[in-house]
KERO-596024 format. One record per residue (C-alpha): residue in one letter; x, y, z. Coordinates in pm, 1 decimal. Example, Ala and Ser with C-alpha at 12.3 -4.5 7.8 and 13.67 -1.06 7.14 Angstrom:
2
+---+----------+----------+----------+
: r :       px :       py :       pz :
+---+----------+----------+----------+
: A :   1230.0 :   -450.0 :    780.0 :
: S :   1367.0 :   -106.0 :    714.0 :
+---+----------+----------+----------+
END
This chain:
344
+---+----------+----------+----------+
: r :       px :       py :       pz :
+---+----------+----------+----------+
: X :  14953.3 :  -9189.1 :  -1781.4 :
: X :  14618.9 :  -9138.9 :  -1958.2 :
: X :  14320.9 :  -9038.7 :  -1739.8 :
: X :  14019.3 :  -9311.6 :  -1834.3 :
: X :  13719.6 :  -9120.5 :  -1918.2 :
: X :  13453.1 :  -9410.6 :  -1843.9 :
: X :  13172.2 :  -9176.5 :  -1944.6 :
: X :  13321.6 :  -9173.9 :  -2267.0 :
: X :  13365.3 :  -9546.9 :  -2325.2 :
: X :  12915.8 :  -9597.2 :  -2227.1 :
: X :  12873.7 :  -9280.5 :  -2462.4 :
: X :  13071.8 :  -9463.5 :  -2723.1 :
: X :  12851.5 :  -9758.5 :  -2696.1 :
: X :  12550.6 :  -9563.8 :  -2707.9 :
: X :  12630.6 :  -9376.4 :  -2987.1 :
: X :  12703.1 :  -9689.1 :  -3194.8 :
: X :  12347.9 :  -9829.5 :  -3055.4 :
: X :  12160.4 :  -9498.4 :  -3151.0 :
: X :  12358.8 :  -9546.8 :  -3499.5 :
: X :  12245.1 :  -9860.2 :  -3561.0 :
: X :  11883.8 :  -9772.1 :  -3415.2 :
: X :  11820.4 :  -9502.1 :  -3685.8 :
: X :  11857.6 :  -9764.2 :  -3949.3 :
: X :  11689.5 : -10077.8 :  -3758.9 :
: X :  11367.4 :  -9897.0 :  -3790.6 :
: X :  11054.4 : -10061.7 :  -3889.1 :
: X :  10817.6 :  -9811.5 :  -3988.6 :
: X :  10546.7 : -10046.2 :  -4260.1 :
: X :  10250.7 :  -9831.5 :  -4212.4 :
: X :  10374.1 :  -9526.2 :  -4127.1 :
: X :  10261.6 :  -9500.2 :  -3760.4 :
: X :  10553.0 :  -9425.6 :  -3575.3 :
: X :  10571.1 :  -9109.2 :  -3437.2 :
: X :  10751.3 :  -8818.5 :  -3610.6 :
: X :  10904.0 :  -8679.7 :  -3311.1 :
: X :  11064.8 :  -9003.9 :  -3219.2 :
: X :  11202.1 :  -9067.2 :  -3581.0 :
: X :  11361.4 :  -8706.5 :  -3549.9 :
: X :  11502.9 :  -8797.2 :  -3232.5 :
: X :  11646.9 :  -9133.8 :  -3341.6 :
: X :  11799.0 :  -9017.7 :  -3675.7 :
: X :  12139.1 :  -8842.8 :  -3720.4 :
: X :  12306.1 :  -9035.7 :  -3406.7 :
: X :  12625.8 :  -9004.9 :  -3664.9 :
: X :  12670.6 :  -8678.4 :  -3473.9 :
: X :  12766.6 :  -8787.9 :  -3149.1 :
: X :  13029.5 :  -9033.5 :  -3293.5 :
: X :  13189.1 :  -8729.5 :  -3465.5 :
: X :  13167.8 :  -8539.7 :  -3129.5 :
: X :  13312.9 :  -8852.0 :  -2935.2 :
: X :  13650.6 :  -8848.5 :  -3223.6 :
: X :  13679.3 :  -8431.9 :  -3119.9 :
: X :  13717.0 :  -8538.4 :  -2775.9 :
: X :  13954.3 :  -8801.5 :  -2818.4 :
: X :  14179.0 :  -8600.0 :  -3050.8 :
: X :  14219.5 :  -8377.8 :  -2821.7 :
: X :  14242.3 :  -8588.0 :  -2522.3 :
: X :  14463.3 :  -8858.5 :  -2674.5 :
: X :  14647.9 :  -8741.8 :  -2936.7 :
: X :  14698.0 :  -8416.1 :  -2965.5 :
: X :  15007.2 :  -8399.8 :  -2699.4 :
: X :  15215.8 :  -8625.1 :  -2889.6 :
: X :  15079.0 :  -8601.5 :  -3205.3 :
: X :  15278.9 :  -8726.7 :  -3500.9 :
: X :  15080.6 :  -8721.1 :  -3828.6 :
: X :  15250.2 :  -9008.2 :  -4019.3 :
: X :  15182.3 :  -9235.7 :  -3752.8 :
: X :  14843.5 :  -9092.7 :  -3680.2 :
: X :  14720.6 :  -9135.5 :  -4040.5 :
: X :  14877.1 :  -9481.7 :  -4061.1 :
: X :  14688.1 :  -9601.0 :  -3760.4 :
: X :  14362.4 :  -9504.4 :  -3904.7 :
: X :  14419.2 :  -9653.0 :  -4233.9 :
: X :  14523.5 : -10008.9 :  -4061.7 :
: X :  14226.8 :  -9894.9 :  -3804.1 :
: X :  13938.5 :  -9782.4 :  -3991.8 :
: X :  14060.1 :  -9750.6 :  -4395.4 :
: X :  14138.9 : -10092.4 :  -4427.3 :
: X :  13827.7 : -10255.9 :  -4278.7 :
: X :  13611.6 : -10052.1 :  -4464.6 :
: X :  13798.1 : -10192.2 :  -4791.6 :
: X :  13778.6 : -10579.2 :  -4675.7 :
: X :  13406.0 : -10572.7 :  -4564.4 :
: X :  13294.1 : -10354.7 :  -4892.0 :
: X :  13440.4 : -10629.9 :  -5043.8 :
: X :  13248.7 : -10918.7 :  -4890.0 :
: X :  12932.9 : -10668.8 :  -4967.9 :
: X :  13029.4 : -10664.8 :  -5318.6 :
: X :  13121.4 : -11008.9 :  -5402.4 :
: X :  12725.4 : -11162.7 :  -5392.9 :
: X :  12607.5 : -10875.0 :  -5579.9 :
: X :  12853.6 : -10950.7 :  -5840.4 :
: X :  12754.5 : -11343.8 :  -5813.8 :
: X :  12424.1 : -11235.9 :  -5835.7 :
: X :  12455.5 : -10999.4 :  -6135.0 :
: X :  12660.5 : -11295.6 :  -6331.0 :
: X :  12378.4 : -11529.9 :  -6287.3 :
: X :  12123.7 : -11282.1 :  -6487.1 :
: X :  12088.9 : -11366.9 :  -6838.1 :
: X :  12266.8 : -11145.6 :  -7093.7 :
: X :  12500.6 : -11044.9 :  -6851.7 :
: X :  12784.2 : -10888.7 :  -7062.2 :
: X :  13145.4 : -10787.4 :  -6955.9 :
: X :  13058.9 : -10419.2 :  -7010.3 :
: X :  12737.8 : -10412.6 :  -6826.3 :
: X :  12899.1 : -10611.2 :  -6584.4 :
: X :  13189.1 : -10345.6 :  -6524.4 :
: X :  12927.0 : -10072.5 :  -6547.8 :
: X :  12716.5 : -10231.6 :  -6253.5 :
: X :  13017.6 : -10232.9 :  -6062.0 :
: X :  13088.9 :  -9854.7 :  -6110.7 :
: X :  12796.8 :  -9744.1 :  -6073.5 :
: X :  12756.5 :  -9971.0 :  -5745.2 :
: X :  13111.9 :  -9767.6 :  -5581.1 :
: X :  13050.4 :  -9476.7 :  -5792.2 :
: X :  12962.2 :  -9243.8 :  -5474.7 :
: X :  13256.6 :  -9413.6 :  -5289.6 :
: X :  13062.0 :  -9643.0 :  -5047.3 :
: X :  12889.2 :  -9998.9 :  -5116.7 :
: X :  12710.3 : -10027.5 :  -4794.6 :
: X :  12475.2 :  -9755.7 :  -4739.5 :
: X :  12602.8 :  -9649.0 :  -4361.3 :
: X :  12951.4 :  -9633.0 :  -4485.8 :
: X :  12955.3 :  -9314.5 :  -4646.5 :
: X :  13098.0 :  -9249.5 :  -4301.9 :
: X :  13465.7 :  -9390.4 :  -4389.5 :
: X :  13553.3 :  -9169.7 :  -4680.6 :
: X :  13420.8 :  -8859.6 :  -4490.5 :
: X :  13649.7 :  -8965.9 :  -4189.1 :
: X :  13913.9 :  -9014.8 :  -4328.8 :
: X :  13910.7 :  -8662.8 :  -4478.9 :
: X :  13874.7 :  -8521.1 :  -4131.5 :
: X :  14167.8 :  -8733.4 :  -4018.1 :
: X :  14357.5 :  -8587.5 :  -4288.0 :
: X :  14305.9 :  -8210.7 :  -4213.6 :
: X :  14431.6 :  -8267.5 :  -3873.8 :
: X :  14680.1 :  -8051.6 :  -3899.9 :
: X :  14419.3 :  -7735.5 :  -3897.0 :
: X :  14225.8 :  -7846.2 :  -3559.9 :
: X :  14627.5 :  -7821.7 :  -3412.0 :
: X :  14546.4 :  -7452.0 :  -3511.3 :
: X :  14200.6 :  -7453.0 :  -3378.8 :
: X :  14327.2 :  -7608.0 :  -3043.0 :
: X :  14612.5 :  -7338.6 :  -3052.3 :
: X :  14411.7 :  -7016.5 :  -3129.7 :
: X :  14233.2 :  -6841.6 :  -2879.0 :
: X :  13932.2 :  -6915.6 :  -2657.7 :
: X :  13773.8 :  -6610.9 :  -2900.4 :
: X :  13873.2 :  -6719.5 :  -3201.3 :
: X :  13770.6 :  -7125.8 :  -3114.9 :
: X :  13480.0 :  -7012.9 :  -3007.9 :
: X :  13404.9 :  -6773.5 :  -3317.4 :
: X :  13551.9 :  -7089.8 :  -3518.7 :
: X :  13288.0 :  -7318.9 :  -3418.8 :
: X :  12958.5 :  -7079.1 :  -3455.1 :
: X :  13073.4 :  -7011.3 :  -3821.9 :
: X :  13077.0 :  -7346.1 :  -3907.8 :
: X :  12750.8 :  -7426.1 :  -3754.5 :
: X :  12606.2 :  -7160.8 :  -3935.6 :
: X :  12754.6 :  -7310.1 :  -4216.9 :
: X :  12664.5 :  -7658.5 :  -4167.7 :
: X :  12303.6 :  -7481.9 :  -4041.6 :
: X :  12263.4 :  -7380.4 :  -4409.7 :
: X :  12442.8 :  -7665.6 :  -4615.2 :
: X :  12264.0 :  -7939.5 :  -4490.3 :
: X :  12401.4 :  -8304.5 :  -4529.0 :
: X :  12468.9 :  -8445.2 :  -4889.2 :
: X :  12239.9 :  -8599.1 :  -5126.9 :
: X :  12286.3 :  -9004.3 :  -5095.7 :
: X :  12578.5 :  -8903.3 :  -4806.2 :
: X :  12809.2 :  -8862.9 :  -5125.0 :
: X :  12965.1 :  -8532.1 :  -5125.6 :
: X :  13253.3 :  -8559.2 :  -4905.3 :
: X :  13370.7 :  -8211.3 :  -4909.2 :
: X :  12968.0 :  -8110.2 :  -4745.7 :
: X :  12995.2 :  -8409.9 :  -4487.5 :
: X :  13290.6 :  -8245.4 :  -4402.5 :
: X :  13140.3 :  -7903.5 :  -4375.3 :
: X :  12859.8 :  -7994.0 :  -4202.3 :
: X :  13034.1 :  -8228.6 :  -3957.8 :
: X :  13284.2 :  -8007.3 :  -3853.5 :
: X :  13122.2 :  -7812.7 :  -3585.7 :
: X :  13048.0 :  -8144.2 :  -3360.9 :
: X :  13425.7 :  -8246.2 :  -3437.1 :
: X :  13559.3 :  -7883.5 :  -3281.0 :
: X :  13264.8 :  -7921.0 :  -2985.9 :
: X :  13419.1 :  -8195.4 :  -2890.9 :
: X :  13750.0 :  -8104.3 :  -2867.4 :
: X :  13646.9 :  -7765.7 :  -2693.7 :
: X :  13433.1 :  -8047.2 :  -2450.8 :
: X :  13791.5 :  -8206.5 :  -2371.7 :
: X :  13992.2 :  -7840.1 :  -2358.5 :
: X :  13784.4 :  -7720.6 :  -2083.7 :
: X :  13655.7 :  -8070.3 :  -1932.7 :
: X :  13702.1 :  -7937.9 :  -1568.7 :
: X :  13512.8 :  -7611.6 :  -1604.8 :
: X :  13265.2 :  -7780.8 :  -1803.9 :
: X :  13214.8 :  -8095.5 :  -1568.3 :
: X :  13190.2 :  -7869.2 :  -1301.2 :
: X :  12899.3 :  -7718.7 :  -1413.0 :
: X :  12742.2 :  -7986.6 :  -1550.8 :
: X :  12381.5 :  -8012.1 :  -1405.9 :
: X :  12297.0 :  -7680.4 :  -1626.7 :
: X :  12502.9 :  -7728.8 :  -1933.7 :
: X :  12259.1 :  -8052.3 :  -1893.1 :
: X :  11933.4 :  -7878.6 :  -1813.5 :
: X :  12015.0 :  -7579.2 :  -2134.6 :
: X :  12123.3 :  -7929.7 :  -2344.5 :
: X :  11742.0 :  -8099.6 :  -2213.8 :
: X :  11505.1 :  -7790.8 :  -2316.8 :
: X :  11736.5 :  -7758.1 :  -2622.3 :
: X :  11680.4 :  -8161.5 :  -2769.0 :
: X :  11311.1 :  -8107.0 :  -2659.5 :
: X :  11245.1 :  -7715.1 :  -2832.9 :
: X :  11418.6 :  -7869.6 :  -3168.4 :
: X :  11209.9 :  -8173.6 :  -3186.9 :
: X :  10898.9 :  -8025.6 :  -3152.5 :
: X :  10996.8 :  -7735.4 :  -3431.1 :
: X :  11117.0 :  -8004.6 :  -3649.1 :
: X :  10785.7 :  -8219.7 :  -3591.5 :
: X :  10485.4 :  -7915.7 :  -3556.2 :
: X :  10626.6 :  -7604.6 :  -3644.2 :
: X :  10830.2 :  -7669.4 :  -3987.1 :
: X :  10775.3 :  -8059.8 :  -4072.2 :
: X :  11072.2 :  -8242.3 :  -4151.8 :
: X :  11102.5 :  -8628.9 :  -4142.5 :
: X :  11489.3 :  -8707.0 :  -3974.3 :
: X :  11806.4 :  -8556.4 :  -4185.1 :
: X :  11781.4 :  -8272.0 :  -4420.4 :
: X :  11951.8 :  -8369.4 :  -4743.6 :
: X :  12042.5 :  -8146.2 :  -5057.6 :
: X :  12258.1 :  -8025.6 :  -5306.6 :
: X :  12527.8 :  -7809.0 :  -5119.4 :
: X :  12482.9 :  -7476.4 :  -5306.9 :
: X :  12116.6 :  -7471.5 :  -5299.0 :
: X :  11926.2 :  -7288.3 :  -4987.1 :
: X :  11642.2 :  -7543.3 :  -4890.7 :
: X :  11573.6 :  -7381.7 :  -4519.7 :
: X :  11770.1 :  -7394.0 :  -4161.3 :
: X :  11866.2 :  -7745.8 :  -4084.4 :
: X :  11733.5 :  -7806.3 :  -3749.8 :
: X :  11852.5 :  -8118.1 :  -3698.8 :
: X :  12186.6 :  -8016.3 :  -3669.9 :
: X :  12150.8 :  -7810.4 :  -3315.0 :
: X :  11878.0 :  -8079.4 :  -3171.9 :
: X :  12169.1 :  -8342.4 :  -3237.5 :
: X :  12472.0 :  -8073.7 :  -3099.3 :
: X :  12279.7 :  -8062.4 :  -2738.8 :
: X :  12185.1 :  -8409.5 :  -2780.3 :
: X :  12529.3 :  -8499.1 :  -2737.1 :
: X :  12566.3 :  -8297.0 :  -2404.6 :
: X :  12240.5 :  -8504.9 :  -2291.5 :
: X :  12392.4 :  -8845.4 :  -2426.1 :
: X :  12696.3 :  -8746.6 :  -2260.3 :
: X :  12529.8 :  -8698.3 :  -1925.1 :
: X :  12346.0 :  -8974.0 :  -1919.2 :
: X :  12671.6 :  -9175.9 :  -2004.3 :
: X :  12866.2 :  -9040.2 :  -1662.8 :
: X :  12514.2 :  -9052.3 :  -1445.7 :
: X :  12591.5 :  -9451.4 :  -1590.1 :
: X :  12973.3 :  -9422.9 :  -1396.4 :
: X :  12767.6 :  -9384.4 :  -1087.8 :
: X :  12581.1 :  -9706.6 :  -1112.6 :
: X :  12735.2 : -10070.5 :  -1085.2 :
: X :  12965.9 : -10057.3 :  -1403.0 :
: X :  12770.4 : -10226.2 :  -1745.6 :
: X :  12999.4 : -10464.7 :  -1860.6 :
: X :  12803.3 : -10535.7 :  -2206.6 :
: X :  12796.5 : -10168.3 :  -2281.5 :
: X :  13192.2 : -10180.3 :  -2241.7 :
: X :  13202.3 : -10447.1 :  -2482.3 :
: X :  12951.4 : -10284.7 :  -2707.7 :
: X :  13208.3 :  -9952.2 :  -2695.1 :
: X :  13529.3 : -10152.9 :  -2780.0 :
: X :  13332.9 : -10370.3 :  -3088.5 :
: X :  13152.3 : -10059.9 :  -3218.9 :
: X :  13381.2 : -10002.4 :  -3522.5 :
: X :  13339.9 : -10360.2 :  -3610.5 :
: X :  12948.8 : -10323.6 :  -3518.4 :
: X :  12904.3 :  -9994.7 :  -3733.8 :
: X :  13126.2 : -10227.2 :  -4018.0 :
: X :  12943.8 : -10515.3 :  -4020.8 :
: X :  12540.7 : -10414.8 :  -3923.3 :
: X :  12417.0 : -10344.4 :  -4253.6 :
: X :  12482.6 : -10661.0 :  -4387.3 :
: X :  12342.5 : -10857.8 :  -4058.0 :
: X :  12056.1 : -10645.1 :  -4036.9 :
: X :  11960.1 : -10650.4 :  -4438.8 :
: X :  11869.8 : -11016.6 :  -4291.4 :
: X :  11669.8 : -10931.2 :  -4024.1 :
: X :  11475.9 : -10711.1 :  -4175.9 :
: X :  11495.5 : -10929.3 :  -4464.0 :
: X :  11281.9 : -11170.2 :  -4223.0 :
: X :  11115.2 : -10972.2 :  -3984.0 :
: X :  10951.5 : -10655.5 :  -4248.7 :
: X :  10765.0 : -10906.6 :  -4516.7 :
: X :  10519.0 : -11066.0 :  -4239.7 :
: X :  10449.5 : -10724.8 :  -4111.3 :
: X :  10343.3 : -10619.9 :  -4435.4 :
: X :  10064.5 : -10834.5 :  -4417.0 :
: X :   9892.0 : -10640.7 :  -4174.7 :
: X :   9866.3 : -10278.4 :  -4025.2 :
: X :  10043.5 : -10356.6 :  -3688.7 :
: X :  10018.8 :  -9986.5 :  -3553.4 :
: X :  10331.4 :  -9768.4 :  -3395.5 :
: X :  10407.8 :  -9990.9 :  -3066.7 :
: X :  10460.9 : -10316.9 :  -3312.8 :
: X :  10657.1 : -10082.9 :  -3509.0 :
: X :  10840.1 : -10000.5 :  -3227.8 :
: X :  10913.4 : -10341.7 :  -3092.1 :
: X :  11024.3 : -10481.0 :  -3441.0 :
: X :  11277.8 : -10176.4 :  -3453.6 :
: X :  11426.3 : -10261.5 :  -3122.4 :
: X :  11396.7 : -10619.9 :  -3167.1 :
: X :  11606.7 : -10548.2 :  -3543.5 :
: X :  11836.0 : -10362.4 :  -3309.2 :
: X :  11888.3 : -10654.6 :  -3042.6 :
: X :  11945.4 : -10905.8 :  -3347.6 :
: X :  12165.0 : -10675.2 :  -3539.5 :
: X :  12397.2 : -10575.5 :  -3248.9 :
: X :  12412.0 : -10920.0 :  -3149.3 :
: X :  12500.3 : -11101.5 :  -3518.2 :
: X :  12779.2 : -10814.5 :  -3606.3 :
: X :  12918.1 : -10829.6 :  -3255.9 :
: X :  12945.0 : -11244.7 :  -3283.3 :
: X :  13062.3 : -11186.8 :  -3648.7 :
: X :  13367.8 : -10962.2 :  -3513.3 :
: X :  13388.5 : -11202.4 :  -3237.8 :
: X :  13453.3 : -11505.5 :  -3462.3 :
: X :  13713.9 : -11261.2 :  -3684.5 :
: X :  13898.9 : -11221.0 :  -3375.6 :
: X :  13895.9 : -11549.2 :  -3224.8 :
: X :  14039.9 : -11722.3 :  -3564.4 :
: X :  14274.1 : -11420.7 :  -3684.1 :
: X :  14349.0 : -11214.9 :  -3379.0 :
: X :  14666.4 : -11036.2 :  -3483.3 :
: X :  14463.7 : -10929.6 :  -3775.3 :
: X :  14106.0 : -10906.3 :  -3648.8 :
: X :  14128.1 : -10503.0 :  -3629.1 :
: X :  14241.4 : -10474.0 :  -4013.4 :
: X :  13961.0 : -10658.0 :  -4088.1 :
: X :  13660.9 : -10551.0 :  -3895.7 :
: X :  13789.8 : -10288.8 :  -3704.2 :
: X :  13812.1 : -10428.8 :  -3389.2 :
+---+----------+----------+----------+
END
């Protein structure tokens, strides 16, 4: 019988909220602080973390790779397909109604439009996933080797990932998979040695704290860096310091998440953590309208960092709540078929 980790479900639901957070922002004249937009980018992290866990935790035991891999096409492969395709479809309306349209600059917009592999901008996620779902085989070895060589594992590639940075546009696969890796293994290592680790909890915590806070503040006054660090794989362009800042975030996320198990259970959080494929799916087109409505008016004016603030989390609210009635809809009318198409 499999254990329910409830801390796991709210950190699921936050981690799809702190996703969808880092592009709700409304930032028109520039006066939100820099420490909080380095704190809200790059939630991507935990989600990555979150999959590590559950490999281990859930399939790892039994795992069959055919049936893994054709569970996460149906899952997560095949959604990604059918709502790139609603993305696509008004752009190519809208590309038909401009005048001298031709068929070859026609089926050049369209290349050039899935040319890095995505349609919607938060989706470069999906094609980077997959790959990692793919290589599953070699995190059998990691969870196999070692506590020496997992260990030794898992600081190489965060040195790596320290150095590579993220891709330019999120395109490059191959150096999302690099510099992803690390929070993939943490998390497994998190669900290896969950007992030792809970146990001691309240420091891992405290170490996790001072690390979020020391990172911020050298991303924001010591070496300025507005959220992600972005460039060309092969080129050195400084230490990535986002990258640790979001590794202990996920131990304080996590925290949080089972100090939340002690507390009357959030229902709406639950429901948030079993929509959040279809939420991370479906968001950028809901909240393309919202901002679409909310950003113009604000331009008008200077409205300083707290209006800033409230129209992010007010884009968040209306967001989370359009994509999660969306998917809600999809499942009501086609429920046998709701996950292929949304994801949940």
């Amino acid at each position: 019988m499999k254990q329910r980790y409830l801390e796991f479900d709210y950190l699921r639901g936050i981690a799809i909220l702190t996703i969808m957070l880092g592009h709700a922002v409304v930032n028109v004249d520039r006066t939100l602080p820099l420490a909080l937009l380095n704190l809200i980018a790059g939630g991507t992290a935990v989600f990555v973390f979150i999959s590590g866990f559950f490999f281990h935790n859930v399939f790892y035991r039994r795992f069959e790779y055919v049936s893994f891999m054709r569970k996460k096409v149906q899952n997560v492969f095949y959604p990604f397909l059918v709502i790139s395709l609603v993305a696509l479809l008004p752009m190519m309306l809208a590309w038909l109604a401009k005048p001298g349209m031709t068929v070859a600059k026609f089926v050049e917009n369209i290349y050039w439009q899935v040319n890095d592999g995505y349609i919607l901008y938060p989706h470069w996620y999906i094609p980077f996933v997959m790959t990692l779902f793919a290589l599953s085989p070699l995190y059998l070895f990691f969870i196999r080797a070692s506590l020496a060589a997992r260990l030794l594992l898992l600081l190489e590639f965060a040195l790596m990932a320290m150095l590579v940075h993220r891709p330019l546009g999120n395109a490059n696969v191959l150096q999302s998979l690099v510099y992803f890796t690390p929070y993939y293994l943490a998390g497994i290592l998190y669900s290896m040695h969950f007992a030792v680790l809970n146990r001691h909890h309240r420091l891992i915590f405290a170490v996790s704290l001072l690390g979020v806070s020391l990172f911020v503040v050298l991303q924001t006054l010591v070496f300025p860096h507005l959220a992600n660090y972005h460039k060309a794989a092969l080129t050195f362009n400084g230490i990535d310091l986002m990258f640790w800042q979001k590794l202990f975030l996920c131990i304080v996320l996590l925290e949080f998440a089972s100090w939340l198990t002690t507390r009357p259970e959030k229902p709406w959080l639950l429901q948030v953590s079993a929509a959040s494929f279809a939420l991370y799916f479906i968001h950028p087109i809901v909240l393309t309208q919202v901002h679409s409505l909310l950003v113009p008016g604000l331009k008008a004016w200077h409205p300083g960092a707290l209006v800033n603030l409230a129209a992010s989390l007010l884009s968040l609210v209306l967001a989370t709540a359009g994509s999660y009635a969306v998917a809600w809809l999809v499942r009501r009318i086609w429920p046998r078929h709701s996950r292929m198409l949304t994801g949940w």
